[in-house]
N, C-alpha and C positions, 0 to 999 in steps of 0.2 A: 525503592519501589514506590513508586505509584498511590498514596492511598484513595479509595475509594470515596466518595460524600452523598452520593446522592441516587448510588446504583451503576451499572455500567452504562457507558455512550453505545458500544453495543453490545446484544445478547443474539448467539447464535445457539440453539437448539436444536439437536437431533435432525442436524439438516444431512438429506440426501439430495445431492442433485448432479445435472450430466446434462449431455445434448443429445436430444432424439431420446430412443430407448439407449441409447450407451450409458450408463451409470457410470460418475467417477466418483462422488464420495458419498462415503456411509455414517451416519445417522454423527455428524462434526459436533463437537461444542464446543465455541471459543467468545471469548469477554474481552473488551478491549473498555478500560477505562477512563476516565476523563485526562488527558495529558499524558497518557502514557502510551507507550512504544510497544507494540507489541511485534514480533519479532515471527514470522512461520517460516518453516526449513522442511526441506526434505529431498530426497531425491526425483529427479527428472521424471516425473509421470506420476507422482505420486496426486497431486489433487490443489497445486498450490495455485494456479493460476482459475483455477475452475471457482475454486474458492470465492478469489474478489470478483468475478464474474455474475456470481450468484450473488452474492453483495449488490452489484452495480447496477444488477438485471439484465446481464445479457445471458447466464444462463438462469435456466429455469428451473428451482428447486421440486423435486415428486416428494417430499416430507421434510419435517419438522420446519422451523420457524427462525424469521429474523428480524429483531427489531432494533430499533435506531430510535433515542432519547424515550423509549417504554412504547414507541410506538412500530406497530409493525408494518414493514417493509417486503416481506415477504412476496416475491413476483414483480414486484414494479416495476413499471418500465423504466429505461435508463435514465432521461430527462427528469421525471420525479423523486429518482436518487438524490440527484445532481441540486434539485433545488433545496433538498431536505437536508443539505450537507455535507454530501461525500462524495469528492473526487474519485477517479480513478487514474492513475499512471500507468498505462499498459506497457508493458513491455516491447521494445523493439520502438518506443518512444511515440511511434504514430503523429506527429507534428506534420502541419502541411508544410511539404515541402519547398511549392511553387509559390508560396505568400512570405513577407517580408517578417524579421521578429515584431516587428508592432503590428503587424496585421494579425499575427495569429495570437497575439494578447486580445487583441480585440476580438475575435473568433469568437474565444474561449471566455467574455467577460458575460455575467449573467446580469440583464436590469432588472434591477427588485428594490424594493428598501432596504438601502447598507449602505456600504462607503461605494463613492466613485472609483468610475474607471481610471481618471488620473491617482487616487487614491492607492488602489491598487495594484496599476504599473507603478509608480512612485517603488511599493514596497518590495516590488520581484526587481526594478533596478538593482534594488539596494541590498539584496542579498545575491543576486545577478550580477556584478556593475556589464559585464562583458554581454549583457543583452540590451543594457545600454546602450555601450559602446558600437555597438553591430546592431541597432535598432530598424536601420533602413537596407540591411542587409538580407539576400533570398535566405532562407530557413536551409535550402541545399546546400550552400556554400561555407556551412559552419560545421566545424568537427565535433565529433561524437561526443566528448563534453560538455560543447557547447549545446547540440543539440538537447541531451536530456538538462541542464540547466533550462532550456525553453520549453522542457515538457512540465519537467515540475512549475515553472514560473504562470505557466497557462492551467495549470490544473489549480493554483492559486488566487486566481481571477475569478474563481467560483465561491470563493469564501467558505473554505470548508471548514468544517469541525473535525470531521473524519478526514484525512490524505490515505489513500491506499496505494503504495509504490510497488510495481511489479517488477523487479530483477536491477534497481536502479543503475547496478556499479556494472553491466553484461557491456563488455565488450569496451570498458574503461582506461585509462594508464592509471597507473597504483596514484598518481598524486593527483589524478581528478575523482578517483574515489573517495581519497581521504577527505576532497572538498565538499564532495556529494554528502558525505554522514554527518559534519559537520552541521552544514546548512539544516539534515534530518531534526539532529539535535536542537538547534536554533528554533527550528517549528515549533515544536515539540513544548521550548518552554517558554516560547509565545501563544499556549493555550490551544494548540493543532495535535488531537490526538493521530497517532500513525501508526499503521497496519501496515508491515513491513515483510515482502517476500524479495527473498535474497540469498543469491549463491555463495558470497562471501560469508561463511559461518562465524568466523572470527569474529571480522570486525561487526556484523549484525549483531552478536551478541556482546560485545564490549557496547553497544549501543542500545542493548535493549530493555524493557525493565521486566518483561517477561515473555516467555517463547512455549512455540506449537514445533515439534516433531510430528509432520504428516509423512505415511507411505502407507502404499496400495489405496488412500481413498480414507485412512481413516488417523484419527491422532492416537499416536503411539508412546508420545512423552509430553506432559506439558509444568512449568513449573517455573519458578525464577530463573531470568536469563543467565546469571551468572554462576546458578546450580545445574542447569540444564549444560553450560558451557564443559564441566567437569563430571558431567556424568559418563560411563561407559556406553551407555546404550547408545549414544550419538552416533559414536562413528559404526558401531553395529550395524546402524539403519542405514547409514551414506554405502556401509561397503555390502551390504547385503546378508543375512543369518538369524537378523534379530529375530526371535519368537516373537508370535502375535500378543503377548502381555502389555495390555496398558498399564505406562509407569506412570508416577505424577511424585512429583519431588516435591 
């Protein structure tokens, strides 16, 4: 685990938030510390995607608080996210299709003071080589591994501190997921803290240094990931029965 030094990268508080008047989650609290993996699971509807939404400011939180390095972030729009240090990796990949892999590097590179964009592509080659390899190639005409390889590699042109990966391994073959957690890890301890939502409970949590059990909208277990891996209440919540008790291991 993870130790702490200096407070968490970030502090979620008593957040509620939703689209419109829908309410998806109720009063969340989750810490995601400097370098560490933070790992949230739950079942289909429970609040997982709402979540980094509310994060990134596409949804809009009606209570409690969110801050990133003691500073809050609470509603911001999405580009002031983005500059403060936190990606997002939506699910279903969202990469333009009809631009080449180096055009949507480019897209996705932010100018500011920090390293260059050859800097930067340099390093998603190098953990990419096959976006390399296929740099002049349409974004359509690469496969689904390929694809999310160019979603994270673009969400890395941002120079985050925070990466937040939505579903990374949906819709994968077992051996380009295995490559996807890999590379996680790699971030990870090159100094990229990650907030990690994922259907694969397994290997997320052989991955993670600690995890959030969401359903119906609220955290129902939270605790080391590899205490949470062997707890009962897990699959409670995936198959449906669990009592409303908040556990914390």
């Amino acid at each position: 685990m993870t130790l702490t030094k200096s407070g968490p990268l970030l502090r979620i508080a008593g957040l509620s938030s939703g689209y419109g008047r829908v309410g998806v989650l109720e009063n969340i609290d989750i810490e995601v510390d400097p370098n560490e993996i933070v790992v949230v699971l739950g079942p289909n509807g429970a609040g997982k995607t709402t979540l980094l939404n509310s994060i990134s400011g596409v949804a809009r939180p009606s209570a409690g608080s969110i801050t990133f390095e003691g500073r809050d972030i609470t509603g911001m729009r999405p580009e002031q996210v983005v500059r403060l240090g936190i990606t997002h990796c939506p699910e279903g990949r969202q990469i333009f299709q009809r631009l080449t892999v180096e055009e949507n590097l480019v897209a996705a590179h932010i100018r500011r003071a920090g390293r260059s964009f050859e800097a930067l592509r340099a390093e998603a080659f190098d953990l990419f080589p096959v976006l390399k390899e296929r740099r002049n190639s349409m974004a359509s005409r690469m496969s689904g591994g390929q694809q999310q390889m160019l979603a994270i590699g673009r969400a890395l042109m941002a120079e985050p501190k925070l990466l937040m990966l939505d579903e990374p391994s949906l819709g994968l073959a077992p051996k380009i997921v295995h490559q996807i957690f890999r590379i996680i890890l790699d971030l990870s301890r090159n100094g990229i803290s990650i907030l990690l939502v994922e259907q694969n409970v397994q290997l997320a949590l052989e991955c993670g240094d600690y995890a959030y059990l969401l359903n119906t909208g609220k955290v129902k277990l939270h605790g080391p990931a590899q205490e949470i891996a062997e707890h009962s209440a897990l699959s409670e919540h995936y198959l449906g029965g669990a009592n409303e008790t908040i556990l914390h291991v």
